[in-house]
N, C-alpha and C positions, 0 to 999 in steps of 0.2 A: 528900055533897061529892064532889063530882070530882076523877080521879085528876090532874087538871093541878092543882089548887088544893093539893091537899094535897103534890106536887111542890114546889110554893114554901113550904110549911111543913120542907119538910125539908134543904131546902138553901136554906134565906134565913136572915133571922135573928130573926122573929116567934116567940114560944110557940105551940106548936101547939094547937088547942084543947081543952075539960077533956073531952071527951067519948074522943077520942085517947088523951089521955095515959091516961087509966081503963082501957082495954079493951087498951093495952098492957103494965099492969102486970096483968090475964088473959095477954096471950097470952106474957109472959114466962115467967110461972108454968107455963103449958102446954109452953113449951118444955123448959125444968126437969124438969119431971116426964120426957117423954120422955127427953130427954138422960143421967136416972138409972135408968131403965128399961133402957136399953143398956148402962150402965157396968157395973148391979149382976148383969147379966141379968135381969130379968123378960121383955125381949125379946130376942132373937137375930138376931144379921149372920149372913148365907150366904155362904161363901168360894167362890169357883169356884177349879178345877182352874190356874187361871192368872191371873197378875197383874190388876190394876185401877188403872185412874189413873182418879181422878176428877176434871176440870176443873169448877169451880165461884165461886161469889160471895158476901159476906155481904147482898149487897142487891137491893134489888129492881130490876129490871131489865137491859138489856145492857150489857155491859162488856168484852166482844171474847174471848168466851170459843169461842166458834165460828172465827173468825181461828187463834186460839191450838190449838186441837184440830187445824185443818188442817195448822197449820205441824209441829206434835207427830208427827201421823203420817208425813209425810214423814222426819219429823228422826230417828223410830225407823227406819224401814224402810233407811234408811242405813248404820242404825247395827246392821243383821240381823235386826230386829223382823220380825212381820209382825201386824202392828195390826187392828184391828175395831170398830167403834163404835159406842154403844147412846145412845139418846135420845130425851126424851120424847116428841118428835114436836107442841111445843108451834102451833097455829096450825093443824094437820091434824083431819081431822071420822074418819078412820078408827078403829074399835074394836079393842081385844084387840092382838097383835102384828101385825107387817108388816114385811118385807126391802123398804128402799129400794132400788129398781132406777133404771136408766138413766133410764126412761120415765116414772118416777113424778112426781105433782103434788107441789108444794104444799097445795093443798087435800085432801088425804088424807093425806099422811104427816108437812106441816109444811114453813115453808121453811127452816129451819138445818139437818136434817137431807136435801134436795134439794141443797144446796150443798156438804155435807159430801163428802155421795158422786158428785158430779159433780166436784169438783176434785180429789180423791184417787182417787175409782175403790175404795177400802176398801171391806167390805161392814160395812151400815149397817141395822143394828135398831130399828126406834122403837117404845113400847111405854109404858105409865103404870107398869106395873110391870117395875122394870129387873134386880130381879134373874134375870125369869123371861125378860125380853130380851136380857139377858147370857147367859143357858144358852143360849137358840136360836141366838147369835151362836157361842157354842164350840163346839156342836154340828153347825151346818151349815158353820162354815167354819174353815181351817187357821190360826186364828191363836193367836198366845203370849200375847196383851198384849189387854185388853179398855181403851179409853178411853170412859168415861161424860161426853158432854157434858153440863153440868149435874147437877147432884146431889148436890150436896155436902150439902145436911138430907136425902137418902134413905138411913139406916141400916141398910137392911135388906141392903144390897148393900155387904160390908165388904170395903175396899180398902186398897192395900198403900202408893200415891201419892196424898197431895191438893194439891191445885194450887188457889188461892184467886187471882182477878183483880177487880184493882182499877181503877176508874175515877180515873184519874190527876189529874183536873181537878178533881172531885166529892167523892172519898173517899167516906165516911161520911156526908157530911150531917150532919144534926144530931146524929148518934152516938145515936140511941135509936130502940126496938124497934118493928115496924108495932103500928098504922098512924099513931104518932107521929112516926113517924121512916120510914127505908128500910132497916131493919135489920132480917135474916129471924133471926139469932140476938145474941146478946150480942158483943160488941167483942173478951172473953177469951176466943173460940171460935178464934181468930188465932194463939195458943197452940200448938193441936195440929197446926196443919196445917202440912206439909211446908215446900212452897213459894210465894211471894206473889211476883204477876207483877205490875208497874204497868202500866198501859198511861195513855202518855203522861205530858207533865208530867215532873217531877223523884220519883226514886224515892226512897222513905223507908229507914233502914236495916234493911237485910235481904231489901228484897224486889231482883226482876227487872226489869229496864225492856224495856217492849216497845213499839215503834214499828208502827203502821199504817200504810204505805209505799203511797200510791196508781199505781197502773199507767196507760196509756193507757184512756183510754175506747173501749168495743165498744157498736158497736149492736145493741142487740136484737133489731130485725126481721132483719139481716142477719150471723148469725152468722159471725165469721172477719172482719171490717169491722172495723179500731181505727181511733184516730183521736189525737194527743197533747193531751191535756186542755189543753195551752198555746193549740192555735187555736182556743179557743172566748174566749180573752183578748180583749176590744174587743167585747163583746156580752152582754148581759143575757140570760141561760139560765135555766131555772126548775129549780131542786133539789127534789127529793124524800128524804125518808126517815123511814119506817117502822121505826124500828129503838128500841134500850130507849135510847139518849140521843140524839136528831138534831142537837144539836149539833156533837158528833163531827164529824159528815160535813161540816156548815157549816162551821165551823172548818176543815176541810181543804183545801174548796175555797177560803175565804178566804186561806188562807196560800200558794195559787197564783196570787193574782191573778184569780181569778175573779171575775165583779160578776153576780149573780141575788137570786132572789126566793126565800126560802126556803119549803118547805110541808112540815111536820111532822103526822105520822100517829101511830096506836098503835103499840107494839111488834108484830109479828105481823098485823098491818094484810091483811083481804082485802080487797084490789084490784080496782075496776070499770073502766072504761074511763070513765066519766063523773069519777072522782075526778083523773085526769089530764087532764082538760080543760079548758084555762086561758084559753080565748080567742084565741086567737094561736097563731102556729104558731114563737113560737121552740123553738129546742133544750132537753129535758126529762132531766136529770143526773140518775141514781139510785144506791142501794147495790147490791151487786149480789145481796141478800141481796132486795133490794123484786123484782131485774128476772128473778128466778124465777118469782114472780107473776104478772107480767104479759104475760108471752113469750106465751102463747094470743092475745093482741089490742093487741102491742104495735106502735105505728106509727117509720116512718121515722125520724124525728127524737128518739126514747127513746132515750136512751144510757144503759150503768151504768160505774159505777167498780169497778173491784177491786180488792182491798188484798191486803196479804202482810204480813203479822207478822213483826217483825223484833226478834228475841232471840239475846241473845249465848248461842255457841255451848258455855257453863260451863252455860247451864241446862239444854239438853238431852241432855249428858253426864252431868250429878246426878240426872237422871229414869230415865235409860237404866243408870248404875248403882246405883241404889236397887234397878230391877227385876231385872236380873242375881241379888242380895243377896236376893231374894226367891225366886226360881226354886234358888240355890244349897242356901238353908237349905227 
């Protein structure tokens, strides 16, 4: 079964099928097992020399957890931080560790991690194993505060902040465990963790509300080019995006008055130049998450959107003094 079909098992309102529901009460059990394997020690977290905030999700796919790391790093270095960020590097072909630089692709290091360190300038570690990414990241560079995009089931890399983001539109889904559901752990793992970001929608009590705030559109081919998303109003543009929900993006440009044709991709989507060819040479809207991608062969008329995370300024003071509280003791 395909990941779209079973997409609509988990956020519709069908029983998902018996084969699902079976192999999820395995992989619940598997999570169990692990989850008490750490509590009781049988296995062991490795603390680094200096904090950790782990940005993370209960489900499966995107939910603005990259937005949110940007705006964090910022928000710390404000606040006298000097931040660092490790990541899996999902969507990159490269092995073993790698220092995101200026110049680095997507296709080797990943495109949330190219994004990470091209809007912040942070240095940016991607690696499958992050504890050993997190040491090269303290190692080679002066920073206090390690942020782990993603990671929040990697236990091996014990942290001091967990930050849980939630898809605001979506939630949960059908509140049960893959691959019956979109659930990477149990609902009560919600519990332990620190802080719960919403991103959009109305916030449930207790969590954050964070807003994805779109900017002017830039052209890809000609970097430094904007253009205000409003004069593309009175014309049918073709959207794109590659990202863990493309509604999102749809949704956004809907709520501006935009009229296009939507085209949804995988999450982490490698991009050809053929997958962008629509027949026509209208104007081509992206995330700007897809327009790392395609900056190698990207023509005239590609434009991407940028977003900017927008959370009140209580949350980023309760992260900034948690870690304080962590560095003190």
């Amino acid at each position: 079964m395909d990941a779209g079909r079973l997409e609509r098992y988990w956020y519709g309102d069908a029983v998902p099928p018996l084969w699902t529901r079976l192999l999820a009460q395995v992989y619940a059990t598997l999570v169990a097992l692990r989850s008490a394997s750490y509590r009781r020690g049988w296995l062991s977290s490795l603390r680094l020399p200096v904090p950790v905030v782990v940005i993370g999700n209960l489900t499966v796919g995107g939910t603005g957890k990259t937005p949110l790391t940007i705006a964090l790093v910022e928000a710390l270095r404000a606040r006298g931080f000097r931040p660092g960020v490790v990541s899996r590097g999902y969507g990159g072909h490269g092995r073993g560790l790698g220092e995101v630089m200026p110049e680095s692709v997507p296709g080797e290091v990943g495109d949330e991690p190219c994004l990470i360190r091209r809007q912040t300038g942070a240095p940016v570690i991607v690696g499958r194993d992050r504890v050993e990414a997190a040491r090269r990241l303290v190692e080679r560079h002066a920073v206090d505060v390690v942020l782990a995009d993603d990671g929040l089931q990697h236990y091996r890399l014990a942290r001091d902040v967990e930050i849980c983001v939630i898809d605001g539109a979506r939630r949960f889904g059908n509140r049960r465990l893959l691959p019956a559901g979109p659930l990477r752990e149990p609902l009560d793992r919600l519990e332990a963790i620190d802080l719960r970001v919403c991103n959009g929608a109305t916030a449930a009590s207790g969590e954050f509300t964070m807003r994805l705030v779109p900017d002017e559109a830039r052209c890809i081919a000609r970097p430094g080019e904007h253009r205000p998303l409003a004069t593309f109003i009175g014309q049918c543009v073709h959207a794109v995006a590659g990202i863990g929900n493309p509604q999102r993006f749809f949704d956004s440009l809907a709520a501006l008055g935009l009229a296009f044709d939507p085209h949804a991709f995988p999450d982490h989507h490698a991009f050809h130049a053929g997958d962008l060819d629509f027949g026509d040479t209208r104007p081509v809207l992206m995330t700007e998450k897809d327009a790392v991608k395609v900056a190698g062969f990207a023509r005239e008329r590609w434009w991407f959107v940028p977003v900017r995370a927008e959370l009140p300024e209580g949350f980023f003071d309760e992260v900034a003094r948690r870690l304080r509280n962590r560095v003190r003791t």
